[in-house]
KOLKOLTI-835897 format. One record per atom (N, C-alpha, C): residue in one letter; x negated, y, z negated. Coordinates in steps of 0.02 Angstrom, whole numbers, padded with zeros to 5 digits, always signed. Layout:
N
aXYZ
...
//
This chain:
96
x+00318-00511+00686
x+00264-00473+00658
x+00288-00402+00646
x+00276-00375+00585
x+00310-00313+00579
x+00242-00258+00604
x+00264-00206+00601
x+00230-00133+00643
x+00144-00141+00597
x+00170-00155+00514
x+00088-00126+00484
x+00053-00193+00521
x+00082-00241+00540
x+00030-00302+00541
x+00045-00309+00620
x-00012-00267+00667
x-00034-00287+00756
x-00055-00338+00769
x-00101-00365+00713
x-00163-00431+00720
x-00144-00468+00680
x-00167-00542+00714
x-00172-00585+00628
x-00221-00557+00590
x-00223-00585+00539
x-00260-00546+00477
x-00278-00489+00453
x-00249-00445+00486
x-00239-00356+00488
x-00208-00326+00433
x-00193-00299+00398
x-00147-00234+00348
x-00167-00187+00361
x-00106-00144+00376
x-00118-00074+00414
x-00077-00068+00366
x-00065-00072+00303
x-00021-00027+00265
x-00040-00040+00199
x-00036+00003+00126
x-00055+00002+00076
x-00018-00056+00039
x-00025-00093+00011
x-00003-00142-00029
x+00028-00123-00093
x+00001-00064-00121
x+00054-00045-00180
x+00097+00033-00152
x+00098+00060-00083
x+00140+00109-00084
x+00196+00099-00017
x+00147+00071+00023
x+00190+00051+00100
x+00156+00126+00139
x+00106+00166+00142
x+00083+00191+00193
x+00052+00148+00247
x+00066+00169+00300
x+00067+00109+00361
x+00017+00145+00421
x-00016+00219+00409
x-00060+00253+00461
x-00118+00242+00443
x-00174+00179+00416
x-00234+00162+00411
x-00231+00091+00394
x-00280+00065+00423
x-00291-00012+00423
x-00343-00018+00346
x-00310-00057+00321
x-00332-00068+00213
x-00366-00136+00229
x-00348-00156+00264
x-00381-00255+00272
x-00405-00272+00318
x-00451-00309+00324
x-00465-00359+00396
x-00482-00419+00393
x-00459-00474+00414
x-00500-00531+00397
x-00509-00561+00320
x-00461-00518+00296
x-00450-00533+00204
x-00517-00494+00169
x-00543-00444+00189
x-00574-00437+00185
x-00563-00351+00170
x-00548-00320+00123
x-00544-00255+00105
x-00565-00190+00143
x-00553-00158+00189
x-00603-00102+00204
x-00618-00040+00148
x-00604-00045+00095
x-00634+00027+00048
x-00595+00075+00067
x-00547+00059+00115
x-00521+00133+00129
x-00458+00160+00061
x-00451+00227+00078
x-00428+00258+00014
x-00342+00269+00015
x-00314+00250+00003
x-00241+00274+00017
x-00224+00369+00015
x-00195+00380+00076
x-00199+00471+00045
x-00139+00479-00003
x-00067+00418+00010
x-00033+00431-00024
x-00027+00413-00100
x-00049+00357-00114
x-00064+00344-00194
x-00122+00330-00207
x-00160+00338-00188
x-00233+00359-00208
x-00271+00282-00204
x-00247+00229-00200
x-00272+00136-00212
x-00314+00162-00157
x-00381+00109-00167
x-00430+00104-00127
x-00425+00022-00111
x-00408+00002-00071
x-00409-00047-00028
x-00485-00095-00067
x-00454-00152-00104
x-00498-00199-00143
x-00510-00177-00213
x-00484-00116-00235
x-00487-00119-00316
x-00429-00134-00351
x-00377-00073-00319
x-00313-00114-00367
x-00268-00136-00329
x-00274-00162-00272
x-00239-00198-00241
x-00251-00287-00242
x-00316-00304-00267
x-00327-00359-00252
x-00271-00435-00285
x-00278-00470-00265
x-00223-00525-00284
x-00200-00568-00205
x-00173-00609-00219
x-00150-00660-00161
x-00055-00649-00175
x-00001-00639-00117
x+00053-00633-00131
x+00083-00675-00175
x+00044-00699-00222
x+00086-00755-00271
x+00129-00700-00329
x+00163-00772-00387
x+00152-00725-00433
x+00100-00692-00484
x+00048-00728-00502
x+00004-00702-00542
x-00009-00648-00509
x-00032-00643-00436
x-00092-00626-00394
x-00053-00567-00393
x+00021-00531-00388
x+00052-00488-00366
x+00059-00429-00444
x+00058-00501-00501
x+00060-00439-00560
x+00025-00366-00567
x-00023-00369-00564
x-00064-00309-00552
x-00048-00248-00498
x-00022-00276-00440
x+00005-00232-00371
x+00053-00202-00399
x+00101-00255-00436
x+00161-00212-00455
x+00142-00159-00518
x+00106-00195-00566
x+00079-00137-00621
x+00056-00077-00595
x+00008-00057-00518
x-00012-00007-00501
x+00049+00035-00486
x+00095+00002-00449
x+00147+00015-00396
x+00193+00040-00454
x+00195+00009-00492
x+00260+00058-00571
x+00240+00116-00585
x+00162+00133-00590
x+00134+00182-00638
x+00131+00221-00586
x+00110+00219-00535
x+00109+00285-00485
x+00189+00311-00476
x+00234+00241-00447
x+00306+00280-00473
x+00324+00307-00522
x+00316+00277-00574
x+00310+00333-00650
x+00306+00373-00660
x+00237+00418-00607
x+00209+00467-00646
x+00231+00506-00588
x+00294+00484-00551
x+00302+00565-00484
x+00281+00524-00413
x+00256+00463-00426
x+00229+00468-00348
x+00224+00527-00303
x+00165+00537-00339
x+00121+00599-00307
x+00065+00582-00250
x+00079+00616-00220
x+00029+00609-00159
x-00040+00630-00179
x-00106+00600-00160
x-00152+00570-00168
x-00181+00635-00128
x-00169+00647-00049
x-00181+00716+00003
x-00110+00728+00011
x-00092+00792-00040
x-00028+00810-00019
x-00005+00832+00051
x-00048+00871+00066
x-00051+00887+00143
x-00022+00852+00188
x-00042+00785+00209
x-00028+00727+00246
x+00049+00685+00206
x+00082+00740+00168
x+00140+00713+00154
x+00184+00741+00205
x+00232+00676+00221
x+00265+00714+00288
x+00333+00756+00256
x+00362+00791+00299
x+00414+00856+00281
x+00477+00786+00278
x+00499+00805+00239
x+00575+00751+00193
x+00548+00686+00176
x+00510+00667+00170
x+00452+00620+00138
x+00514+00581+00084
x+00532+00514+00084
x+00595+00487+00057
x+00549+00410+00021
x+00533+00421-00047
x+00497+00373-00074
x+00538+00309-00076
x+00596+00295-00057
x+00622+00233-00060
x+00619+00185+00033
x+00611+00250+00048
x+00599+00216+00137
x+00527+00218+00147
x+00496+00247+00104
x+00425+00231+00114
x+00402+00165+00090
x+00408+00140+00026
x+00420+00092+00004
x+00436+00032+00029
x+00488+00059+00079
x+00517-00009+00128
x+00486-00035+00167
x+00425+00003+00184
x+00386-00027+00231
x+00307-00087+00199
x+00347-00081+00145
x+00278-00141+00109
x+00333-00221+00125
x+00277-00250+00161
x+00308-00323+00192
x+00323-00360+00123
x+00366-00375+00127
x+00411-00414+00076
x+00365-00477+00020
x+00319-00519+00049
x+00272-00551+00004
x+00219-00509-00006
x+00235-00434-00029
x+00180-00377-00065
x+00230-00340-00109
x+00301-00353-00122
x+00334-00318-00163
x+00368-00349-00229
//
């Protein structure tokens, strides 16, 4: 079990950025919460099943925010040497 996932059916990490300090899922079941780092709200543009159809869209979000700077959402809560490719790394592998 990796660090974002404590519980079964848990996501503690964003599905299109890999922030891993707020729980996005429960029970398959979306909490609304807001990503501070790319702005996805947990059930709008994350939704899909790790397939491939289901993932097209994750990745479409996940291009365009890299695209445009992957800019932080609350810059504030960006941490000091903040390394968008190790952030990244932390999205579990059937979400990338």
């Amino acid at each position: 079990m990796t660090k974002a996932q404590d519980t079964d059916d848990a996501e503690d990490f964003c599905r299109i950025c890999g922030y891993d300090e707020e729980r996005f899922w429960e029970h398959s079941v979306p909490r609304s919460a807001i990503c501070p780092c790319c702005g996805t709200e947990s059930g709008i543009g994350d939704m899909g099943e790790p397939t491939w159809e289901g993932l097209t869209g994750i990745r479409e979000y996940r291009g365009h925010w890299v695209g445009n700077g992957a800019q932080w959402r609350s810059p504030t809560l960006r941490p000091k040497g903040w390394d968008l490719l190790k952030h990244i790394a932390n999205i579990p592998p059937e979400w990338r």
